[in-house]
N, C-alpha and C positions, 0 to 999 in steps of 0.2 A: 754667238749668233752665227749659223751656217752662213755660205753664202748664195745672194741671192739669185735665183737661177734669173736668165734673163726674161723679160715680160714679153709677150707672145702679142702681138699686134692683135688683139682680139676685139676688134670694132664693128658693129653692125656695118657703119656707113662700108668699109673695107672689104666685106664680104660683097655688101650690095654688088661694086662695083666687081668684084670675082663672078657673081654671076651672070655678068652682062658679057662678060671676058669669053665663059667657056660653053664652046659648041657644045659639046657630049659628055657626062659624067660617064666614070665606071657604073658608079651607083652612087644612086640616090636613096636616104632612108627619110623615111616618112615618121614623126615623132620624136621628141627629144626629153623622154623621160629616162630611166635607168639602161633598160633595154637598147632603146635608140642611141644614147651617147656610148653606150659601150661597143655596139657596131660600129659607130662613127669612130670612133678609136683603134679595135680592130681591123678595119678596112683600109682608113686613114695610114694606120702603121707598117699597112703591109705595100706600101704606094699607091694605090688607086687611086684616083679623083673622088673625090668623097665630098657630098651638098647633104648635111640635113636641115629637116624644117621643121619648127616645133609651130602649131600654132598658137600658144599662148608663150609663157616664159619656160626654159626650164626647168624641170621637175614640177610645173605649177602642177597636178595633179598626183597622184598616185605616187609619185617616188619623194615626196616632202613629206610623206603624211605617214610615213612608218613607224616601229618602236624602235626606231632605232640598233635594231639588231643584227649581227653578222654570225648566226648562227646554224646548224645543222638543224636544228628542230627537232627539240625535246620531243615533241608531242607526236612526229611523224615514226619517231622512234619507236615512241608506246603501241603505234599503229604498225608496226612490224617495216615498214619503207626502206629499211637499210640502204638499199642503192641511193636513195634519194638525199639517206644521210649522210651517206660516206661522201658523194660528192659534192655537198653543200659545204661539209668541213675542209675538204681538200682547198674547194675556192675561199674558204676563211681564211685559210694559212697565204695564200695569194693576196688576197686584200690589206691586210698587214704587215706582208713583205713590201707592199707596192705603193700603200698609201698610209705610212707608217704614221702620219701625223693627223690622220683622223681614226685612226683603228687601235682596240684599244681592248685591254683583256679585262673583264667587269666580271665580278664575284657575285654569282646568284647565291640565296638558300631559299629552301626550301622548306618552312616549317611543316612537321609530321606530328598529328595529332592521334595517329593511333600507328601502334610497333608495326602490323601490318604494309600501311605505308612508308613506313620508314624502311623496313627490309626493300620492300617493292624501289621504291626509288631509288636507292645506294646502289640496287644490283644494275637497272638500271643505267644509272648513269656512270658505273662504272665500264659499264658497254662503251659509252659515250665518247670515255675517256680514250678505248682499248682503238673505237674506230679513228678516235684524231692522230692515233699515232704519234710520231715524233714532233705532229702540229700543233701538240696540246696544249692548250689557253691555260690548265693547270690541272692539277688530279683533284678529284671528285674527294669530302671525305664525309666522315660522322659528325655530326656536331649534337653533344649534349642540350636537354633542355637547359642550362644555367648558361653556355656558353652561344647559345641563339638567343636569350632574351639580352643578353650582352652586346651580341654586333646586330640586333635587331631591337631596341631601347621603345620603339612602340608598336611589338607587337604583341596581339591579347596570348598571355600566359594562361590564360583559363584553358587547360585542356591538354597544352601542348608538352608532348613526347620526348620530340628530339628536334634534330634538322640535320638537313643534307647540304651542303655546300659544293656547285660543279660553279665552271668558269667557259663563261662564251665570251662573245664578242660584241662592242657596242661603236658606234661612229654616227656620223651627222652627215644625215642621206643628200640634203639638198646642196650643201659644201661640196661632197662627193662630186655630185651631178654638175657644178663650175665646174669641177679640176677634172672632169673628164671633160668636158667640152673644148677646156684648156690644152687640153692634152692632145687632143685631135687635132684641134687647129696648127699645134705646133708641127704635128706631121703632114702638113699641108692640106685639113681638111677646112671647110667651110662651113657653117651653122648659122642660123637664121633662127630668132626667135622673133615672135608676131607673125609671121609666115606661112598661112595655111592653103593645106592644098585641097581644091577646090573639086578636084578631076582628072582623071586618068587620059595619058595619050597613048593610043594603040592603034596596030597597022598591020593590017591582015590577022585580028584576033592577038593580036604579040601588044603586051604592055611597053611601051615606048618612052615612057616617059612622064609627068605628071604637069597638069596646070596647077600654077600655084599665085596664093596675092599677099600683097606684101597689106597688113593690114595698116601701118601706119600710114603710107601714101595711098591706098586703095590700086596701086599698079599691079598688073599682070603680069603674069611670065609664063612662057611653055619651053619648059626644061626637058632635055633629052638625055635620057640615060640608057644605058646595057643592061642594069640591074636596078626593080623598083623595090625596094622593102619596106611593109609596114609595120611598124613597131609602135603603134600607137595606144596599147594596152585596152584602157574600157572601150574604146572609140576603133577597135581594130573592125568592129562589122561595119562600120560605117564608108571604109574604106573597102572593103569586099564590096559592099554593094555598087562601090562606083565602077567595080569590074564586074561583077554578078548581082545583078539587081532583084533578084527573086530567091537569091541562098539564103539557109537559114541561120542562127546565129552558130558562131562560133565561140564565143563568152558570152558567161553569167558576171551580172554583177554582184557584188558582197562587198556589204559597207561597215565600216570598222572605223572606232573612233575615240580619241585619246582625250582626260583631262592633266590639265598641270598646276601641278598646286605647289606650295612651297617646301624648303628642303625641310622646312622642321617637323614634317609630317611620316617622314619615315625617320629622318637625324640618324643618318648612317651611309658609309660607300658601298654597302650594300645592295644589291637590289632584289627583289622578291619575286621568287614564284610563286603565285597560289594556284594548285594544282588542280583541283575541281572547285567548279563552280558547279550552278544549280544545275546549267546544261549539260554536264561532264567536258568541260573543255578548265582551260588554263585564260587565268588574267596576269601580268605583269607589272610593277609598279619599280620605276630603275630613276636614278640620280643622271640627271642630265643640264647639261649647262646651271649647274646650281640650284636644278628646280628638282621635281617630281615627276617622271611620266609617267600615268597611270592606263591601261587598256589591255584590249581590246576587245570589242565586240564582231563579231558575225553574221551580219542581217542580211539575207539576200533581198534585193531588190528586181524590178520590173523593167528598171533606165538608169541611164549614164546622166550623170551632169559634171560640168569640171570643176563646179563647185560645190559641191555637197552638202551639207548642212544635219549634225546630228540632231537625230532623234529624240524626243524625250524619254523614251521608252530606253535609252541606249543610256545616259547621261545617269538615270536611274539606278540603269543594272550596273552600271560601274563603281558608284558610288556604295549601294546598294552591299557589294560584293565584299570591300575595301573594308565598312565597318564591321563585319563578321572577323577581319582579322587584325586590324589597328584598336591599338587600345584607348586612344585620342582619333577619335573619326571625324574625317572634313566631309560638310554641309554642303550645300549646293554655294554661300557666298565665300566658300573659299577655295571655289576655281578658281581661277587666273585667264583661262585658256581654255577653250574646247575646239578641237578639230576631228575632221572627219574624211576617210579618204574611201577609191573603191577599187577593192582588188577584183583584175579581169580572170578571173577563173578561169580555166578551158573546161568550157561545158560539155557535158557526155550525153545520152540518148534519153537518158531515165526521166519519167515525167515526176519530179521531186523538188520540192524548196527546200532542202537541206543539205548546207555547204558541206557535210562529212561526205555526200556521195559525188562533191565537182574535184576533180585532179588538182591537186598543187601544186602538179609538176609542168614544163611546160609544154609546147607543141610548135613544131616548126612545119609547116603547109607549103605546099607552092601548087596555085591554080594552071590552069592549060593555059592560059595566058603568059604564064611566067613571072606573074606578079608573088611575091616573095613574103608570105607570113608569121612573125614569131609572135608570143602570146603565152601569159602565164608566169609562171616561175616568180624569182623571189630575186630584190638586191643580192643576198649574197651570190647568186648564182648570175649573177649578169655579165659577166666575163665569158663563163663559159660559155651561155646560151648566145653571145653575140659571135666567138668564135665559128659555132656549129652554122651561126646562119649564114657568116661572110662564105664560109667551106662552101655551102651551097649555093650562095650567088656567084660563085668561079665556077662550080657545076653546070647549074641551069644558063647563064650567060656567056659563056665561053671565054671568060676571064683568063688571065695571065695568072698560073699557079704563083701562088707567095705560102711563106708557111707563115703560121701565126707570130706573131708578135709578144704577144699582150702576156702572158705568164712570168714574162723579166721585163716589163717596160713598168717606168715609174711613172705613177701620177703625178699630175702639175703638184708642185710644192712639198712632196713626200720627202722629210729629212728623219733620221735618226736622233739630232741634236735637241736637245730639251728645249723650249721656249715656252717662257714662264708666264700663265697670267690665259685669261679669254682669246688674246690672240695666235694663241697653238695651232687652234683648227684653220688657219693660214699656211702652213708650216713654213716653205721657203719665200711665201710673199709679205711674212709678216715685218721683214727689214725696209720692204717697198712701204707700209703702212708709217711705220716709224720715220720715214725718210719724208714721206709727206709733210707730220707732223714737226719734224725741225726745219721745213722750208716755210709751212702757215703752223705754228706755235696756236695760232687759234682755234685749229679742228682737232684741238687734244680736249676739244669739252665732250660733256657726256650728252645723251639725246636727252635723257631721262637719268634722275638723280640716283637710282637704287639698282642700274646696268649698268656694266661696264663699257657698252657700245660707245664709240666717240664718230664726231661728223668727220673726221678721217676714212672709216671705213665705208660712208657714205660715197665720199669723192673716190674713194677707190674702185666701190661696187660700179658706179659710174662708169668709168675712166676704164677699167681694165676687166670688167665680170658682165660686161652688156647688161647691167641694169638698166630700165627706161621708163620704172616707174613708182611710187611708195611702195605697191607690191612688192615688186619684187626685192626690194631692197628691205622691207621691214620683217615679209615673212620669208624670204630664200635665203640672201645674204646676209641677215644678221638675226635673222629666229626673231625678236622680240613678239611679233603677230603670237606665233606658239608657245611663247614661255608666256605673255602677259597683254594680254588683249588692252586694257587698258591704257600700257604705257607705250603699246605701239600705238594708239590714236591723239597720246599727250606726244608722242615723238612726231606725229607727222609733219604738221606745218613746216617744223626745220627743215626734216626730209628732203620735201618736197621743194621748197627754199633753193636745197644746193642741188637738186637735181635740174630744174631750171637752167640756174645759172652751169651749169657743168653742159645742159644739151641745150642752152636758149632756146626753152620754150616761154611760153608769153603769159601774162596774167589769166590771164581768161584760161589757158592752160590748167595754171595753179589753182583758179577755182574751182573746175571741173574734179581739177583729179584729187581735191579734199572732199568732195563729196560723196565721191565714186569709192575712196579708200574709206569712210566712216560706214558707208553702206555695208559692205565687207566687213569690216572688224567688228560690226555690231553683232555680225553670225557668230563670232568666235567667242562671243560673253554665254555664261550658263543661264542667263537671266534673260530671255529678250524680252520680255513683257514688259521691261524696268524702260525700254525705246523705243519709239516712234516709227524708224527704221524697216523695213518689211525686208527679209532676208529673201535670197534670190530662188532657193529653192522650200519653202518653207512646205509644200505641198507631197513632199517627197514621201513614199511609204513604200513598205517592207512588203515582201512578196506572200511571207505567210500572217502576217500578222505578231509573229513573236523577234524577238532579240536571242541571240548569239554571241558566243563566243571564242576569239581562235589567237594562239599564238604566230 
């Protein structure tokens, strides 16, 4: 067992009172999904004063709802992007030196059902290989038809060729997004989740600073900063507009969304490319915490919501896709799980609904105000995209030059040492978990009898990951919400139970917040008609009318 690094006072109430403390931040970021925690990091590392504000929890948006991928992008490749690939790979190789205990090298193939593609891809993804360089997750190779229906046990032999096998990268987005929070705060930054900022302060045209409210107490604050950033992904116009109230957008939304089904549906460590779909795009189906991730879809949408809710039209195309290539094809009741997240595009000029013509890439803005915008891009790329912006807030604010940090800084809990079992993706806090469990022997039971989760790492989501409520504790801190919808609403009562007593909150608390979390989990079933339930955005449609698909 490594040892364990020491725990990072990471308390809501603690920050609270840090921001009552300090007159002026360096900078203030605005949003605490992938984007924002990696500024906050960033900045944080380089000395600055550093306050972020997420308004909901953590990753609760857009950075939990990924494939789980740390990769260059097959498909950007096919599109000719190379710059976009090469440094997508470069930061893969970074994420894996840095957070070695959730990054991890995952074996795609590629079944090829006519020699054509099969050439085509081999050549391909031996590019793939050529641009990772000495960073390579593994060399690309052939793989006969006998030896793909071997490490791929169900998939349809009817037809099929050959296969490819290349190696990217795979990790646990929302875990990530703790241990970078963790990780800032170690360098003396500050984070606030429930915290939304309301409104911009500005002084002779100059952004000044932001109001913000703390939603659990409903208190105000007017914080003053040097540098304002927003990094708030679908929700970034929202925040322009409290500086420019008549601009037009700056993102598209695209809504994309995953089932999870069981591991005996693929019954292999394998994970799959399937290279076209009906659209010409790529679907994925990858071994993840013992389950199935199967997606993604591509819908553009009209609006942002921070709870999204798939479509049926979406829920279809995926399954839809899946049995064309499994030889044992799962049904609609053998989801477990359906979620749905919305990537903030940076939108371009062209009056079109089709996400092949919105940039993947990202976009870093700064208004005449000096209000500070990034937007776009992709987890793997969050390192560097939060470098380029802090570069720019010592620009635009007249900051104290620091050079970056972040390319040799480890993330919270990042060890090299093997730990065996569910709790890896801990890495150096998992001796904290264990430690729990030999002082209360009683939170070594399980939530649920068929996961591994135990109410250990309830008290600890508590206690040291500013969990504050089932949320976040069933779908950020411990997945159950996305691997099994189900046994995250048979787990709650417990949940909820110890989070109480871990923040004494009061009965009337606990009933609220089982009602508020079944309402939720009932979006997450493939079935809502089977519930009573009315999901929160259930009104939600696609900007052209059709489903999409994107890696």
């Amino acid at each position: 067992m490594p040892e364990q690094q020491p725990i990072t006072r990471f308390s809501r109430d603690e920050f609270i009172k840090r921001i009552n403390d300090q007159a002026v931040w360096d900078v203030i970021v605005i949003g605490g999904g992938a984007t924002g925690l990696g500024v906050a990091v960033d900045s944080a590392s380089r000395g600055f004063s550093t306050l972020l504000l997420e308004q909901a929890d953590f990753a609760k948006g857009t950075s939990s709802r990924s494939t789980k991928l740390v990769h260059g992008g097959v498909r950007y490749l096919a599109k000719g992007d190379i710059r976009l690939v090469y440094n997508a790979l470069d930061e893969r190789a970074i994420m894996l030196k840095n957070a070695s205990h959730l990054v991890k090298s995952q074996s795609f193939i590629i079944p090829c059902y006519s020699w054509f593609s099969t050439v085509k891809y081999l050549i391909g993804l031996k590019l793939y290989d050529w641009l990772s360089g000495r960073f390579s997750f593994g060399s690309s190779s052939f793989f006969s038809r006998e030896k793909v229906v071997h490490q791929l046990p169900n998939i349809n032999a009817k037809g099929l060729i050959a296969g490819i096998e290349y190696f990217d990268g795979q990790f646990d987005d929302a875990r990530l997004a703790i241990n970078l929070a963790q990780t800032s705060a170690a360098k003396g930054g500050v984070l606030l989740n429930y915290c939304k900022v309301a409104g911009l302060q500005k002084e002779n045209g100059k952004v000044k600073g932001v109001l913000a409210i703390d939603l659990e107490t409903n208190k105000e604050y007017k914080l003053s900063a040097k540098a304002v950033i927003n990094a708030t992904g679908i929700f970034v116009d929202e925040v322009l507009k409290f500086d420019e109230p008549n601009r037009k957008p700056l993102v598209r939304p695209s809504q994309g969304i995953h089932l999870v089904l069981k591991e005996t549906f693929l019954k292999s460590n394998n994970a799959i490319l399937i290279p076209e779909t009906r659209d010409g795009r790529v679907l994925f189906a990858v071994p993840w915490h013992q389950h199935v991730l199967v997606g993604t879809t591509d819908t553009p949408l009209t609006s942002s919501s921070i709870e999204p809710v798939a479509l049926e039209e979406e829920i279809e195309f995926v399954l839809e896709t899946v049995r064309t290539y499994f030889s044992v094809t799962p049904t609609r009741k053998d989801v477990l799980s359906v979620f749905a997240g919305l990537r903030p595009l940076a939108a371009n000029n062209k009056n079109t609904n089709s996400t092949k013509e919105i940039s993947r890439d990202h976009k870093l803005l700064v208004n005449t105000s000096g209000l500070i915008t990034i937007t776009g891009g992709k987890w793997t790329t969050y390192r560097k995209m939060a470098e380029e912006t802090v570069n720019k807030a010592i620009e635009v604010a007249g900051l104290a030059k620091g050079n970056c940090q972040t390319k040799k800084l480890k993330v919270h809990g990042c060890t090299t040492t093997l730990i065996e079992g569910h709790l890896s993706v801990y890495g150096t806090d998992a001796a904290g978990i264990k430690e729990l469990i030999k002082e209360n022997p009683l939170l070594n039971k399980s939530l649920v009898s068929h996961l591994p989760y135990t109410e250990a790492e309830v008290v600890w989501a508590v206690r040291y990951e500013m969990a504050r409520n089932a949320e976040d504790v069933l779908a950020r801190r411990l997945r159950i919400l996305f691997l099994d919808a189900l046994a995250a609403i048979e787990a709650a009562p417990r949940v909820i139970e110890l989070i109480a007593e871990e923040l004494r909150f009061s009965e009337e608390w606990k009933r609220l917040e089982l009602a508020k979390f079944h309402q939720l989990a009932y979006q997450y079933l493939p079935n809502l008609s089977n519930h009573t339930t009315e999901p929160y955005n259930r009104n939600q449609q696609p900007a052209d009318g059709k489903i999409h698909s994107f890696n």
